[in-house]
C-alpha positions in Angstrom: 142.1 162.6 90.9 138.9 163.6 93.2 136.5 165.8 92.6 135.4 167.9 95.7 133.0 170.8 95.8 133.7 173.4 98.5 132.0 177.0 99.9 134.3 179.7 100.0 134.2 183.4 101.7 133.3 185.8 99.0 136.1 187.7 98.9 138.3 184.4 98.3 136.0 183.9 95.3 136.6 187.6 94.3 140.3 187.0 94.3 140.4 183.3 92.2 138.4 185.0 89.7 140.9 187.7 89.3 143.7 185.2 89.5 142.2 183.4 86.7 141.6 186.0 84.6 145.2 186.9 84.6 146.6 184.0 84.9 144.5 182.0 82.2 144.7 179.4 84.3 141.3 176.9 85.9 139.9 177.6 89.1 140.3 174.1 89.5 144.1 174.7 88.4 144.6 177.6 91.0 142.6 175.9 94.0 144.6 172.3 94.0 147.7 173.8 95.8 145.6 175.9 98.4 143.5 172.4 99.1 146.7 170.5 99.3 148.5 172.8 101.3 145.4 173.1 103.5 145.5 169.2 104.0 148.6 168.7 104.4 149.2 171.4 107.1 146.2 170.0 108.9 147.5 166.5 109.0 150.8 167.8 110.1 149.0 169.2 113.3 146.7 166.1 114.1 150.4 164.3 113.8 152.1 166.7 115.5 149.2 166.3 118.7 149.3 162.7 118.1 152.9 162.1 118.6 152.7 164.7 122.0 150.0 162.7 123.5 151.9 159.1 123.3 154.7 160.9 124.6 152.8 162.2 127.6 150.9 158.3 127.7 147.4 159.2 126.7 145.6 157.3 124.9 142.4 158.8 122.9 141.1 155.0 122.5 140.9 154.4 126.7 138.0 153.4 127.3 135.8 155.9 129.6 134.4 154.4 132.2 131.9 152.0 129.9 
């Protein structure tokens, strides 16, 4: 496993402290999911536009005019 560091909004922090004092669980423990999720979901987008733009025939590697 990787070990990341990210900033997050205030009230997000506010909310996985409460989580893990309830929960007894890690920040690290309650985090994972939302940063995998996040990835994933992203990924699934770029794919998404990918797949759309070979289907139209545009190319993102054509070379502009150099």
């Amino acid at each position: 496993m990787k070990q990341i560091s990210v900033s997050i909004p205030d009230y997000i922090y506010k909310v996985l402290v409460f989580l893990t004092d309830v929960s007894g669980k890690s920040q690290s423990a309650i985090c994972t999911p939302w940063v995998e999720q996040g990835i994933l979901h992203e990924f699934s987008k770029y794919k998404e536009t990918h797949e759309t733009l070979e289907r139209l025939n545009i190319s993102l590697d054509d070379d502009k005019g150099n």
